[in-house]
DRENDO-1510 file (C-alpha; in Angstrom, 1 decimal, always signed):
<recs>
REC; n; res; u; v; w
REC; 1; UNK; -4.8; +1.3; +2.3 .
REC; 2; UNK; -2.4; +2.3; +5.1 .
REC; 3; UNK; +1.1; +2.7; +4.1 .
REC; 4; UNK; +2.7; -0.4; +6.1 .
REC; 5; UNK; -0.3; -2.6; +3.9 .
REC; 6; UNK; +1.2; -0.9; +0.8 .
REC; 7; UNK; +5.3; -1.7; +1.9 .
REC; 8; UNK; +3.8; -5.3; +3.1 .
REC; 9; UNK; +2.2; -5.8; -0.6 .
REC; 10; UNK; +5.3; -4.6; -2.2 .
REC; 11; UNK; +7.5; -6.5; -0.1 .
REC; 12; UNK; +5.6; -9.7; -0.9 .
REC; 13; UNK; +5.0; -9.2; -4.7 .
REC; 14; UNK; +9.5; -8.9; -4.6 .
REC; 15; UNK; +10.0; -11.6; -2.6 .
REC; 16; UNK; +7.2; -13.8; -4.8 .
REC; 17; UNK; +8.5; -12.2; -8.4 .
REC; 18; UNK; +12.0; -12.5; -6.9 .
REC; 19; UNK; +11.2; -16.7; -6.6 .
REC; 20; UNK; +9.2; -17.3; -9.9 .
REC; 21; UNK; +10.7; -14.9; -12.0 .
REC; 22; UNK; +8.9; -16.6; -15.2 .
REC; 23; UNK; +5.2; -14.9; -13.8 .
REC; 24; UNK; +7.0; -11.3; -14.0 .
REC; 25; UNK; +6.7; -10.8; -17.5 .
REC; 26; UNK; +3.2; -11.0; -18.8 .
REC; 27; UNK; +0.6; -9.5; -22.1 .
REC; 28; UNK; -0.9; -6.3; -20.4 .
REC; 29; UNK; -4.8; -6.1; -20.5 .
REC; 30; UNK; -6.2; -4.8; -24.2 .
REC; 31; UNK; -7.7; -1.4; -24.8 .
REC; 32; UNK; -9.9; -1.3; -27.7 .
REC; 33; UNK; -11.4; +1.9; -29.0 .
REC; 34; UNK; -14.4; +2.2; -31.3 .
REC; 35; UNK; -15.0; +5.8; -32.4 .
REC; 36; UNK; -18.4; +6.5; -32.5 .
REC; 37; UNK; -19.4; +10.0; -33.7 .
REC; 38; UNK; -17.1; +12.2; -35.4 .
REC; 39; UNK; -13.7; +12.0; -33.5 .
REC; 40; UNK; -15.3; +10.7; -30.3 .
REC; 41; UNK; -14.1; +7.5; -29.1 .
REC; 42; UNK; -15.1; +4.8; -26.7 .
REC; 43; UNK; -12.5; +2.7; -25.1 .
REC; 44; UNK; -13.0; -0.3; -23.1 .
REC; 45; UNK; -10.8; -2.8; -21.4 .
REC; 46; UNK; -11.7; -5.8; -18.9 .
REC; 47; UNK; -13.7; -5.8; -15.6 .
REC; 48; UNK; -15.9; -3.0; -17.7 .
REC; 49; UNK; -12.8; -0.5; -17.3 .
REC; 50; UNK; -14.0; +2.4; -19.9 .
REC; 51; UNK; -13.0; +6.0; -20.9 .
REC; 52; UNK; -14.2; +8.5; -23.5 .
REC; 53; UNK; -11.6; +10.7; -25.4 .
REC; 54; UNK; -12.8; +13.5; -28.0 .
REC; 55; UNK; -10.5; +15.8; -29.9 .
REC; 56; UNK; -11.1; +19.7; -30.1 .
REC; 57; UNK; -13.2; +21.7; -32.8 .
REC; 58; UNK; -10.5; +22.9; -34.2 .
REC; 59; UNK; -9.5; +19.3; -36.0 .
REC; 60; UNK; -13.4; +18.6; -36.2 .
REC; 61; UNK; -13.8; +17.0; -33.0 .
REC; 62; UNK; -16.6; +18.1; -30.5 .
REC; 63; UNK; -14.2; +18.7; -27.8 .
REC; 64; UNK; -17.2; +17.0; -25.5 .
REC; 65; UNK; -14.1; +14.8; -23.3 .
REC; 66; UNK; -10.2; +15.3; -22.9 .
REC; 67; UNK; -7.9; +14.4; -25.8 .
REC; 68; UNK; -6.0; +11.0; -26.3 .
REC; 69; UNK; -3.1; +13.5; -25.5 .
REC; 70; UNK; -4.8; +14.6; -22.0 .
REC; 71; UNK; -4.9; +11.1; -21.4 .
REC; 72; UNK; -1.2; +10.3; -22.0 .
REC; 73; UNK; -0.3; +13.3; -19.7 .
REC; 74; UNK; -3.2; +11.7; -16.8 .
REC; 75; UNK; -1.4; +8.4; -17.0 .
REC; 76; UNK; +1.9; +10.2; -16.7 .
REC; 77; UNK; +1.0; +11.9; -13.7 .
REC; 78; UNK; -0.9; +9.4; -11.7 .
REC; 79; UNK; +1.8; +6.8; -12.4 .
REC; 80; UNK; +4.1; +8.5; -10.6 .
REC; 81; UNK; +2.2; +9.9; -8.1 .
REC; 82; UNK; +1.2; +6.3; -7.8 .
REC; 83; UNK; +4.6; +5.2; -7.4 .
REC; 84; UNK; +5.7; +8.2; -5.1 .
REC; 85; UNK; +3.5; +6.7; -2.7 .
REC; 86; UNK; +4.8; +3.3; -2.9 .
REC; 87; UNK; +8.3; +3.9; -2.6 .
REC; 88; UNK; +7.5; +6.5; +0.1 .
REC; 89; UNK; +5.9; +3.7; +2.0 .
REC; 90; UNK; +8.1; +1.0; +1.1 .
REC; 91; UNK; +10.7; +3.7; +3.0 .
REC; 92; UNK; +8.9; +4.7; +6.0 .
REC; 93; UNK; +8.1; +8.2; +5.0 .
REC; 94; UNK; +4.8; +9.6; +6.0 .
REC; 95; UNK; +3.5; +11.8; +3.1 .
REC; 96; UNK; +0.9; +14.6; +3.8 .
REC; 97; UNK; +0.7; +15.4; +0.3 .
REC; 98; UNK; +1.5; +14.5; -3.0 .
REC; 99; UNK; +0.3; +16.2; -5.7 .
REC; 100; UNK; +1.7; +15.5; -9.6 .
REC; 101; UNK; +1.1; +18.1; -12.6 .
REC; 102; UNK; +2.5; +16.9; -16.1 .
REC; 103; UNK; +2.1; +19.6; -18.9 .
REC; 104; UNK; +4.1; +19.2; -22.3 .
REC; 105; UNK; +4.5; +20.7; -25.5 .
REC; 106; UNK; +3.6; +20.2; -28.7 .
REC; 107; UNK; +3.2; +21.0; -32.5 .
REC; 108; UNK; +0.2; +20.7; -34.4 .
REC; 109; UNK; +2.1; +20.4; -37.5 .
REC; 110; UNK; +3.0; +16.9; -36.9 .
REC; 111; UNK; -0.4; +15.7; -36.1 .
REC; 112; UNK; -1.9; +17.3; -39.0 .
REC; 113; UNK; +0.7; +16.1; -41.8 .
REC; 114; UNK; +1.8; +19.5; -42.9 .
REC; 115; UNK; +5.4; +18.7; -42.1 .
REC; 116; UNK; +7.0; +15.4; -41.8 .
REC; 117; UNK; +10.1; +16.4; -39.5 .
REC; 118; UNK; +7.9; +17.4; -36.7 .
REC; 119; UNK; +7.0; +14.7; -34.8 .
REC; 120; UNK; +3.2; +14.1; -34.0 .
REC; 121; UNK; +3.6; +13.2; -30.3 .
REC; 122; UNK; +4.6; +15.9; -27.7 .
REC; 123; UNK; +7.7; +17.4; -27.9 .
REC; 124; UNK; +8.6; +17.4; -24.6 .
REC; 125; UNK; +7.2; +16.7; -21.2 .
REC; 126; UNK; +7.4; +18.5; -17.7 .
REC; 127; UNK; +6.3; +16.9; -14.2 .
REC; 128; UNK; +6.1; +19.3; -11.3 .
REC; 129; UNK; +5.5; +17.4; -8.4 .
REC; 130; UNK; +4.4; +18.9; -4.6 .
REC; 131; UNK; +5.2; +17.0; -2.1 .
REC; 132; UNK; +5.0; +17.3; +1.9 .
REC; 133; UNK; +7.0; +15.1; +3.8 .
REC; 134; UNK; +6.9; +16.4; +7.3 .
REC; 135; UNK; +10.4; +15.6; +8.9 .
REC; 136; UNK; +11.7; +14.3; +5.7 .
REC; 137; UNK; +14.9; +16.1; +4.1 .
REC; 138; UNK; +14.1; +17.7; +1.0 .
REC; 139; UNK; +17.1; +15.3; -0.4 .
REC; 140; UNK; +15.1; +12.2; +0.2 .
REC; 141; UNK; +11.5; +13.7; -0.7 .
REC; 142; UNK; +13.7; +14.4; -4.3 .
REC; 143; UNK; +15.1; +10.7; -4.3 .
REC; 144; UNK; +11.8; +8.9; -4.0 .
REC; 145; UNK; +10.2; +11.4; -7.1 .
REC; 146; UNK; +13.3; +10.9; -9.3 .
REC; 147; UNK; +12.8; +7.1; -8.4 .
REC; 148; UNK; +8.9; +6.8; -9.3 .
REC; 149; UNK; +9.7; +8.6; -12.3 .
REC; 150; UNK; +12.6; +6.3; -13.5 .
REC; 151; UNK; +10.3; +3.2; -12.5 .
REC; 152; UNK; +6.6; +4.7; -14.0 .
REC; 153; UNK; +6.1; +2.1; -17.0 .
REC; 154; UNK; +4.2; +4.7; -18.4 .
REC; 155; UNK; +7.0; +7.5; -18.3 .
REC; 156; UNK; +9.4; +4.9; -19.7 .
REC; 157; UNK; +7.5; +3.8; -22.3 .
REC; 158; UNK; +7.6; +7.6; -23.4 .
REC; 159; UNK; +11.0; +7.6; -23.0 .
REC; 160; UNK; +12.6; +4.8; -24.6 .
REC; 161; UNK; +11.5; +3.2; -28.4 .
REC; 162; UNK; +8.9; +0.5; -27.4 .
REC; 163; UNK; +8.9; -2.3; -30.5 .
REC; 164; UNK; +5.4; -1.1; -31.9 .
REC; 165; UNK; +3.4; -3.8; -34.4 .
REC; 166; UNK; +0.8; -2.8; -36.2 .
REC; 167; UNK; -2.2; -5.7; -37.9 .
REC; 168; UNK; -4.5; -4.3; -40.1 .
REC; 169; UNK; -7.9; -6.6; -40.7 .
REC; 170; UNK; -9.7; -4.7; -43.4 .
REC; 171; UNK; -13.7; -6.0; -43.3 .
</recs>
């Protein structure tokens, strides 16, 4: 898709979301994840959307696909990536290259139970992000990642407390 089709798009989901702002807010699509063999899950989603996560040998997984972690980290990077490229186009700037790297750190301590302080999920997370612009300032190439990062629903919800509830149906 061309960049004015992307600005166009955008344009017209504002104006339309700006009008009927009760159609904005809506359930996201369902992941469900059905582990298989050992710590190898399945998960599946609508229009046969599907992805297969494994964990590494050293917690007894077969390491045979990327951890649920790698995933989180993926959806991190091409969110904003995504969203570089939409508010690049929705500003006129022609980009030559975007490219979107997010690494983070963690403690195995947290996922394992050995210490109840140390958190289970990452703690902390780093995006490098390559961009060429060609005639952009390097002020405004910085303005449009800083905005697709503050704007990435998946970066947010790892930023922010997101109301969690949890059901469990015992069979």
């Amino acid at each position: 898709m061309t960049a004015e089709r992307i600005r166009d798009a955008i344009e017209g989901a504002i104006v339309y979301l700006s009008e009927h702002r009760a159609e904005a807010r809506y359930t996201d699509s369902h992941a469900t994840a059905t582990v298989q063999d050992g710590l190898r899950a399945t998960v599946s989603g609508p229009d046969g959307a599907q992805l297969t996560t494994d964990m590494p040998t050293s917690v007894g997984g077969g390491n045979s696909a990327p951890s649920p972690g790698w995933f989180l980290r993926a959806a991190e990077a091409s969110c904003v990536a995504t969203l570089v490229a939409m508010r690049a186009a929705q500003l006129g700037v022609t980009l030559a290259k975007v490219e979107l790297t997010v690494d983070s750190e963690s403690d195995d301590r947290g996922i394992l139970g050995i210490d109840e302080s140390t958190p289970a999920g990452p703690l902390s997370t780093r995006i490098v992000a390559r961009i060429r612009a060609p005639g952009t300032p390097p002020a405004l190439v910085e303005d449009i990642v800083r905005w697709a990062v503050e704007h990435c629903p998946v970066t947010d919800a790892v930023r922010r407390a997101v109301p969690l509830t949890v059901e469990v149906q015992a069979e």
